[in-house]
N, C-alpha and C positions, 0 to 999 in steps of 0.2 A: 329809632330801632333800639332794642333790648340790648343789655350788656353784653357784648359779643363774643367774649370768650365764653360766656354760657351759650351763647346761640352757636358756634362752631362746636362748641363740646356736645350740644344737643345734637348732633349730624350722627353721632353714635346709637340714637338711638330709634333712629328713620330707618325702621326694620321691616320688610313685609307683617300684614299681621297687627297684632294687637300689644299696646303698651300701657301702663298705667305712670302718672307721674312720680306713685312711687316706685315703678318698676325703675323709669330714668333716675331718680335720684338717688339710688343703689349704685347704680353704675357708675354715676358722675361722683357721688359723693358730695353734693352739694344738697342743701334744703329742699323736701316736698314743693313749698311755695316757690322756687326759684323753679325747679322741676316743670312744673304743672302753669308757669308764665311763659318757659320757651316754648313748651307744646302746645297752648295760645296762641304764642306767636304764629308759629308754622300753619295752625289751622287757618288764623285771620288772614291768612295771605294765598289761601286754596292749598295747601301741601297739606294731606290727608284728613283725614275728617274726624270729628269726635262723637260718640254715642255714650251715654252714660258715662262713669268716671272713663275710659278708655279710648285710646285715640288710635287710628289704623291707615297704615302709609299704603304704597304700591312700592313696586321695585326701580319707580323711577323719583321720588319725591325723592330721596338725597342728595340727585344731583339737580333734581331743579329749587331746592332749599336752598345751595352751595352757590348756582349761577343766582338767584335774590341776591343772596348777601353779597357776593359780589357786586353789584350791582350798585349798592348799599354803602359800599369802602369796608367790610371787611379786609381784612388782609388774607389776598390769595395762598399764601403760602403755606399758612395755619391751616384754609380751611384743605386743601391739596391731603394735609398726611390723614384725614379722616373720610378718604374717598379711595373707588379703586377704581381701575380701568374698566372691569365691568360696567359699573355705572354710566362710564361716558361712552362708550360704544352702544351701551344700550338703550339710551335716550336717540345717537344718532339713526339708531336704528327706528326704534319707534316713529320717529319724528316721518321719518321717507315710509314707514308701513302708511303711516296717517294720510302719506300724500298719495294712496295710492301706487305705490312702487314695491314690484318682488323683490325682498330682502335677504340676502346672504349675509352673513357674520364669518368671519375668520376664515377667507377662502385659501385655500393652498392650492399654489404653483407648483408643478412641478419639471424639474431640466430646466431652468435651476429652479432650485426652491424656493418661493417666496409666500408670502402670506398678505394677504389682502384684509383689511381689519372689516371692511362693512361693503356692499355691492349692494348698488340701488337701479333697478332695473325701469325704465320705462317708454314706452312710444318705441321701443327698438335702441334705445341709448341708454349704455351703465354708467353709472356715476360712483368711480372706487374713489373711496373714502381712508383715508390715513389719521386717523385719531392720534393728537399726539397729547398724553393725559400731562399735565397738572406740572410741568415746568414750566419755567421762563426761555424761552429760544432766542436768541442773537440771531439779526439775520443771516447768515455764515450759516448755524445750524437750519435754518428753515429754507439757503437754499439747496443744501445737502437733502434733506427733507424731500423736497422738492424733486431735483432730479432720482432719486430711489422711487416716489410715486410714480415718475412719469415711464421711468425701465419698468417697475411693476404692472403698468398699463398696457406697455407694448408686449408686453408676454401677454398676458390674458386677450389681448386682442391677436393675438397668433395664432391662443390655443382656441378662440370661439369663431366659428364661422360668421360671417356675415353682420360682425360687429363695430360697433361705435362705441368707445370710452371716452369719458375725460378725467382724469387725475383731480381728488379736488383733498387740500390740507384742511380737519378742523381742529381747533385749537381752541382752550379754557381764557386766552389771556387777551389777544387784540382786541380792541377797540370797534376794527371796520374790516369789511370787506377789503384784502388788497390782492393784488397778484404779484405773483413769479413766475417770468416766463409766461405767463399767460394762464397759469396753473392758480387757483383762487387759494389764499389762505384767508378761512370763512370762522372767526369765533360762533363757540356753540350756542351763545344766546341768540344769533341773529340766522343762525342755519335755517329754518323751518320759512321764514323769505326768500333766504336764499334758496330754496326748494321753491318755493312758490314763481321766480323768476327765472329760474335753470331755464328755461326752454327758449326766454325771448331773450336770452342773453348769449346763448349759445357762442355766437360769433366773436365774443371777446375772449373764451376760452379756447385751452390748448386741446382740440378731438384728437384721437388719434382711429384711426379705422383699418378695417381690413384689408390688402393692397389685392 
């Protein structure tokens, strides 16, 4: 892999649209040729494509640049402050549009108020989604986490007739699928499986349903 403080400093410039290397090497402050090697990199590895000197992301190539370099050893915490929540909620999202699933983003509860980051609908079963962007959790915090998704759940299954939810956590950092409670805390490089198995797996997770 490429020197990695320039490949994290390049995440700045994984814009929708069109870039030139000297467009990033303005930015960064670092050399044309340094420039025009990270967005090399990016392109050899499918994150957005090149046409003449100019190279053209989507809205989702930043944070699938960020889970590579992870991948990679990067140091998460670097590449964390050049990303935003947007980006992770809207790869979660894409990812469940991809699977065929009606997608909600930012749902509000109301009595009491809560907010639901992504709702992935399918076969008659929603799958709320809690995005937790680009810290480190302790388990303590994640099962805090945890029980707030699954009160988030039983209100939306209050407020929808004739529904089935499961609570599911994803996170930038673990390693593996694990559970709490029964409740999946599912890293975002491996969600898009973990979609693809949601349904034969059903019975290891927490549903909650309409009484």
């Amino acid at each position: 892999m490429q020197n990695s403080h320039n490949l994290i400093s390049g995440l700045s410039g994984i814009i929708p649209g069109g870039i030139t290397s000297q467009d990033l090497s303005a930015i960064l402050n670092i050399s044309e040729f340094h420039s025009q090697n990270v967005l090399d990199e990016f392109v050899s590895h499918d994150i957005g494509t090149k046409k003449d000197d100019a190279y053209f992301f989507d809205i989702h190539d930043k944070l699938k640049a960020a889970i590579w370099m992870i991948q990679n050893g990067c140091p998460i915490d670097d590449i964390s402050t050049k990303l935003h929540w947007k980006d992770f909620e809207g790869l979660v999202s894409e990812i469940l549009y991809e699977k065929n699933f009606a997608v909600m983003k930012n749902l509000i509860l109301t009595k009491p108020r809560m907010e639901i980051d992504v709702v992935g609908i399918r076969l008659g079963i929603a799958m709320l989604i809690d995005c937790k962007h680009w810290k480190r959790y302790p388990y303590s915090s994640l099962m805090k986490a945890v029980n707030k998704q699954v009160e988030r759940t039983k209100s939306y299954v209050s407020k929808t007739q004739n529904s089935v939810a499961v609570p599911v956590i994803v996170t930038l950092y673990k390693d593996k699928v694990d559970f709490i409670d029964k409740v999946p805390i599912v890293p975002i490089f491996q969600f898009a499986s973990f979609v693809d198995d949601f349904y034969g797996n059903l019975e290891q997770m927490k549903t909650i349903e309409t009484n």
